[in-house]
Kinemage of the C-alpha trace (Angstrom):
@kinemage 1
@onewidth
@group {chain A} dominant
@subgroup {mainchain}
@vectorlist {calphas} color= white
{ca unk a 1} P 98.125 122.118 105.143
{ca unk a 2} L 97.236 118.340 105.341
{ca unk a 3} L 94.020 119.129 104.889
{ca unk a 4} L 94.435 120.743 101.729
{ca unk a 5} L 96.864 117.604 100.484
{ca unk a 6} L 94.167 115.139 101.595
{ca unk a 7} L 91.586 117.058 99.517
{ca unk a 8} L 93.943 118.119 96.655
{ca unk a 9} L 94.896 114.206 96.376
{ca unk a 10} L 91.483 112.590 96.649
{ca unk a 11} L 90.444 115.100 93.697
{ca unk a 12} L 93.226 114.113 91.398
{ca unk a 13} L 91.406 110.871 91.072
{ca unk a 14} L 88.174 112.853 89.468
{ca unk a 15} L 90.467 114.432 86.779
{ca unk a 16} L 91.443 111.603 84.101
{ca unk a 17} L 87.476 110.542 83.799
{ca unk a 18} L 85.131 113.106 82.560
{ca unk a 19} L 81.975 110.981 84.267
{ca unk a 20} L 83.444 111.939 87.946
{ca unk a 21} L 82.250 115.077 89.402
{ca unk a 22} L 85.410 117.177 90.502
{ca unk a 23} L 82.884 118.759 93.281
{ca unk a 24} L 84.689 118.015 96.614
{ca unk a 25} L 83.461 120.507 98.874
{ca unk a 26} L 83.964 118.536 102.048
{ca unk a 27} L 86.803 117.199 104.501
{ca unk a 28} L 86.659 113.503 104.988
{ca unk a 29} L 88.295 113.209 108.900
{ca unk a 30} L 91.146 111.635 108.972
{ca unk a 31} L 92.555 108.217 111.143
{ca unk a 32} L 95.864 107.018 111.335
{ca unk a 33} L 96.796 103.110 110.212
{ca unk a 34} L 99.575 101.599 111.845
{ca unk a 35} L 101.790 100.089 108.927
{ca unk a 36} L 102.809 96.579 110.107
{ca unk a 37} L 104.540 95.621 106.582
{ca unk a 38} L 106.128 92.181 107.162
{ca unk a 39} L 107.176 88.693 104.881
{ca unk a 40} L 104.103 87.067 105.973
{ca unk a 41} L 101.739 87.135 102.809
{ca unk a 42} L 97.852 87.723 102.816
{ca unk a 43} L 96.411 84.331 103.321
{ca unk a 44} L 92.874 82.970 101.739
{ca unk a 45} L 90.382 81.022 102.904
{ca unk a 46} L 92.521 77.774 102.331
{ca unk a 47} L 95.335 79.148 103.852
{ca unk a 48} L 97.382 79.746 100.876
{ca unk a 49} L 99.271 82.772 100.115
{ca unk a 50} L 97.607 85.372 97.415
{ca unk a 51} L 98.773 85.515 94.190
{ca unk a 52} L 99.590 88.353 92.259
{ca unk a 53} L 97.546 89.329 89.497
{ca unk a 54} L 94.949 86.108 90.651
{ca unk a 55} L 91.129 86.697 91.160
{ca unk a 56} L 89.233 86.070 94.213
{ca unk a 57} L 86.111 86.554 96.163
{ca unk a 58} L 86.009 89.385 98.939
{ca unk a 59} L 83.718 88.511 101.408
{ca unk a 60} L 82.458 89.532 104.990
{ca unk a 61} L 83.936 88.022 107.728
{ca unk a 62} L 80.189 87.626 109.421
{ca unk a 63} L 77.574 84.893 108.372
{ca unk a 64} L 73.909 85.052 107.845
{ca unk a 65} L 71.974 88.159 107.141
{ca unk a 66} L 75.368 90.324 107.412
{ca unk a 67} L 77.186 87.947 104.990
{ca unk a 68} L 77.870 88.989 101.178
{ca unk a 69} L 80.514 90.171 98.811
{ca unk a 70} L 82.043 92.894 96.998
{ca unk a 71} L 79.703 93.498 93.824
{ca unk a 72} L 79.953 95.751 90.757
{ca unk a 73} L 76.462 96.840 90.192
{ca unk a 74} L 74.676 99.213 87.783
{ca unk a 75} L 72.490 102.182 90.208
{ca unk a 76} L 72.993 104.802 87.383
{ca unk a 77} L 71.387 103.885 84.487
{ca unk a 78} L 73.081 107.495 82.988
{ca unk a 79} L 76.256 106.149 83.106
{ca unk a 80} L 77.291 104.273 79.998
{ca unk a 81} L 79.557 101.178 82.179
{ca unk a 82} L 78.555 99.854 85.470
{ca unk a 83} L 80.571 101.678 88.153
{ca unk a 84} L 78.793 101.068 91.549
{ca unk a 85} L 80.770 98.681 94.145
{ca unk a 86} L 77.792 97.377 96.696
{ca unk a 87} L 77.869 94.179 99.376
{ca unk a 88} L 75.743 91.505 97.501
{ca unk a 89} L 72.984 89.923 98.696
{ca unk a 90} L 73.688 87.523 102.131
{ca unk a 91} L 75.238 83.910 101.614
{ca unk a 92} L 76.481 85.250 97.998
{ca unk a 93} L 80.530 85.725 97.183
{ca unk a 94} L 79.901 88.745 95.058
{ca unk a 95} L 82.026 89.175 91.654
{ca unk a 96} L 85.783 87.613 91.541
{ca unk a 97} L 88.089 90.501 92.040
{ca unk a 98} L 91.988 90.726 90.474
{ca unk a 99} L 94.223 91.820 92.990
{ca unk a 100} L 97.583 93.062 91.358
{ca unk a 101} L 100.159 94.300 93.388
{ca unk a 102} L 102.235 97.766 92.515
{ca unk a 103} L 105.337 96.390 93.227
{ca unk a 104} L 105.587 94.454 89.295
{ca unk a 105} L 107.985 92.178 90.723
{ca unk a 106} L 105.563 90.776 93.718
{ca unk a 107} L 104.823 87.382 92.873
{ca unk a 108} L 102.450 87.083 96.443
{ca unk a 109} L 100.171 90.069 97.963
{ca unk a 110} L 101.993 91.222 101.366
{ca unk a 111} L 100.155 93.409 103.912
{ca unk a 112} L 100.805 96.887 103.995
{ca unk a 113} L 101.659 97.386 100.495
{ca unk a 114} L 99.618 98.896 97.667
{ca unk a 115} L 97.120 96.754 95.453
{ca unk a 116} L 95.103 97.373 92.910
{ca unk a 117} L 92.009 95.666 92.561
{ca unk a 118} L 90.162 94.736 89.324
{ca unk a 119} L 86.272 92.709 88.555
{ca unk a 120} L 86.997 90.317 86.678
{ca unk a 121} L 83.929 90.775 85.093
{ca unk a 122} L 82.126 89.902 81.568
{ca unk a 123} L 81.705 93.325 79.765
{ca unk a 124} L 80.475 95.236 76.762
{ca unk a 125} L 83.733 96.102 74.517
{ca unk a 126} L 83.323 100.283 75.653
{ca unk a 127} L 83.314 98.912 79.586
{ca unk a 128} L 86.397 96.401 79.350
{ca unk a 129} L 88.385 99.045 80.701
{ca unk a 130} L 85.821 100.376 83.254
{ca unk a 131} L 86.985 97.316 85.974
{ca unk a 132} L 89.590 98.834 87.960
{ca unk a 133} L 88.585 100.678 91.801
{ca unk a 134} L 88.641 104.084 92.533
{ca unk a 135} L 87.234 106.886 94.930
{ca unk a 136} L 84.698 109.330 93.557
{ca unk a 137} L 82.761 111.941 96.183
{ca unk a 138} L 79.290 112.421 96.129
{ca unk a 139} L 77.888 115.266 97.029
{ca unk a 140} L 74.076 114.338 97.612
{ca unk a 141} L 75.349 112.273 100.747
{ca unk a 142} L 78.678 113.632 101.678
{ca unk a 143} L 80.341 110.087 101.070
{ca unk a 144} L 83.360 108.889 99.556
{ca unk a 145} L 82.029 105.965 97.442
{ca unk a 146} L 84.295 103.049 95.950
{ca unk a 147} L 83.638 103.246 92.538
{ca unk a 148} L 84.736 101.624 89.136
{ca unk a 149} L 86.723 102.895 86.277
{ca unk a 150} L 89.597 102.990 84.133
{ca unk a 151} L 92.725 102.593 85.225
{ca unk a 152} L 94.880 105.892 86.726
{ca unk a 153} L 98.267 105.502 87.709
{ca unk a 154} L 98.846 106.656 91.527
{ca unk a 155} L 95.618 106.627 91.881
{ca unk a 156} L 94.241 103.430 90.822
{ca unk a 157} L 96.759 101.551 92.881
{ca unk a 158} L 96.435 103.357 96.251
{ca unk a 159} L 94.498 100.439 98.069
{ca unk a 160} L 96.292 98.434 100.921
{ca unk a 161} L 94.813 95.060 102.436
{ca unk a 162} L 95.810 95.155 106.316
{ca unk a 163} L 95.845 92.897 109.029
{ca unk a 164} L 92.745 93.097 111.492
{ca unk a 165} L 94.884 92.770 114.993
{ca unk a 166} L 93.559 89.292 116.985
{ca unk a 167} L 91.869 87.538 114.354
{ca unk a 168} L 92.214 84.462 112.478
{ca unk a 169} L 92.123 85.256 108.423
{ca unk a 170} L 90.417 88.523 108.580
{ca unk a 171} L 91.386 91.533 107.007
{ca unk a 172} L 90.046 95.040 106.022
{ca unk a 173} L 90.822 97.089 102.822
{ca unk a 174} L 92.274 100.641 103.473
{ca unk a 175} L 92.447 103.429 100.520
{ca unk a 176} L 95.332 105.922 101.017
{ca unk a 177} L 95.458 109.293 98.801
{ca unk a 178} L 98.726 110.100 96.834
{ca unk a 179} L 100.825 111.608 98.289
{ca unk a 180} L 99.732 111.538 101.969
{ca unk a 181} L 100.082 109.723 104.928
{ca unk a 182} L 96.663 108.877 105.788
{ca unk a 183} L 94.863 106.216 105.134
{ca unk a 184} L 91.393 105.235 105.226
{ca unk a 185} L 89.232 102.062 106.017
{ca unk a 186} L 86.504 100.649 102.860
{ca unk a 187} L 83.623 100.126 105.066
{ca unk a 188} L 79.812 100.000 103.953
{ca unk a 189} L 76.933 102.916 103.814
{ca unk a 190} L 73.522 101.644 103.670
{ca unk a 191} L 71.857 104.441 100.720
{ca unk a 192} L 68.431 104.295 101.055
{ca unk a 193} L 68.429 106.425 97.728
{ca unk a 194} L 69.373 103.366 95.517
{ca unk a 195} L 68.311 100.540 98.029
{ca unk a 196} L 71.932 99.052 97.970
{ca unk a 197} L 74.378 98.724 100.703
{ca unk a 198} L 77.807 100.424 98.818
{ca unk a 199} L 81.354 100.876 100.393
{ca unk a 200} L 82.341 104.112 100.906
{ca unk a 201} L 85.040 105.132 103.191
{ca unk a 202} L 85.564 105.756 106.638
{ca unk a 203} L 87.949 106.842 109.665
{ca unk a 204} L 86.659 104.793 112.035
{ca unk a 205} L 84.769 101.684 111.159
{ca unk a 206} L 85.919 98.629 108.531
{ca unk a 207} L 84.509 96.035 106.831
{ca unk a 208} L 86.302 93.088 107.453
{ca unk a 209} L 86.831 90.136 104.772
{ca unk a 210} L 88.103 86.959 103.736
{ca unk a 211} L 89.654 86.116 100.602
{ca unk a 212} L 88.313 83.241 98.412
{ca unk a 213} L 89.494 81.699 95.625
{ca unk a 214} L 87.406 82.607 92.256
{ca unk a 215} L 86.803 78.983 90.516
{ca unk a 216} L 85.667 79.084 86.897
């Protein structure tokens, strides 16, 4: 029966956007995260406390070659708006990122809650909308890939930023389906098909960021 919630939820996400396949033919396994909700805001670099609705870099925790950010890129060149999410080249921030809590009265971004998470990216007019993250399955490489799109409610907003356990600033991003109790870790999948390095997710591994602040 959880299985069937777990897939049932993940493909509501396909259903508002005609350009995502609703093929989702296999089980993603399943990990628990331990909820650890607490007063004690998500911090950036500078040691100040997130803002809601703010933009900022989201970075690797690791320096040289394994360095980068969170990217919106454009593999498809079917698709009308850029909707690919990739780690940027090394020693590069990526694209600045609004985080907006669901909670419309959250004035700082706790730990533990759900986020949703924006580029804050120039666009044509048709792709203004086309900013927000999402989960779309692929079926070429079995992977649930972070994607961008519009906007769904309970769907959109299903990302939590967590605590990594004995570390100093570091965090990982977790997506948990409607509806369920499981959530899952945003880690990266190399895809020698495209030549990029997207985030997809994952039960057991996590790619673990900072959080800059986007200067314009």
């Amino acid at each position: 029966m959880k299985t069937l919630t777990l897939l049932f939820a993940l493909s509501l996400y396909l259903l508002p956007n005609p350009t995502y396949s609703t093929s989702n033919p296999i089980r993603l396994p399943t990990a628990d995260v331990a909820v650890t909700s607490g007063e004690t805001p998500v911090v950036d670099t500078d040691g100040d406390a997130l803002r809601a609705g703010e933009t900022y870099y989201i970075t690797s925790t690791f320096w040289g070659a394994a360095s980068g950010g969170v990217q919106l890129a454009w593999l498809d060149s079917t698709t009308k708006c850029a909707s690919d999410v990739i780690k940027s080249r090394a020693l590069t921030d990526g694209d600045p990122i609004r985080i907006t809590p669901a909670d419309p009265n959250a004035t700082v971004v706790l730990p533990s809650t759900f986020q949703s998470f924006a580029f804050f990216v120039p666009t044509s007019r048709l792709c203004v909308s086309s900013v927000y993250w999402g989960i779309r399955f692929d079926r070429a490489s079995g992977q649930y890939f972070l994607k961008s799109g519009e906007f769904v409610s309970n769907l959109s907003g299903q990302f939590k930023i967590e605590v990594v356990p004995d570390s100093f600033l570091n965090y990982k991003i977790t997506y948990c389906p409607f509806g369920t109790d499981k959530c899952y870790n945003v880690s990266t999948y190399i895809d020698e098909s495209v030549g990029a390095e997207r985030f997809a997710l994952s039960a057991d591994f996590a790619f673990t960021v900072l959080f800059k602040k986007a200067k314009f």
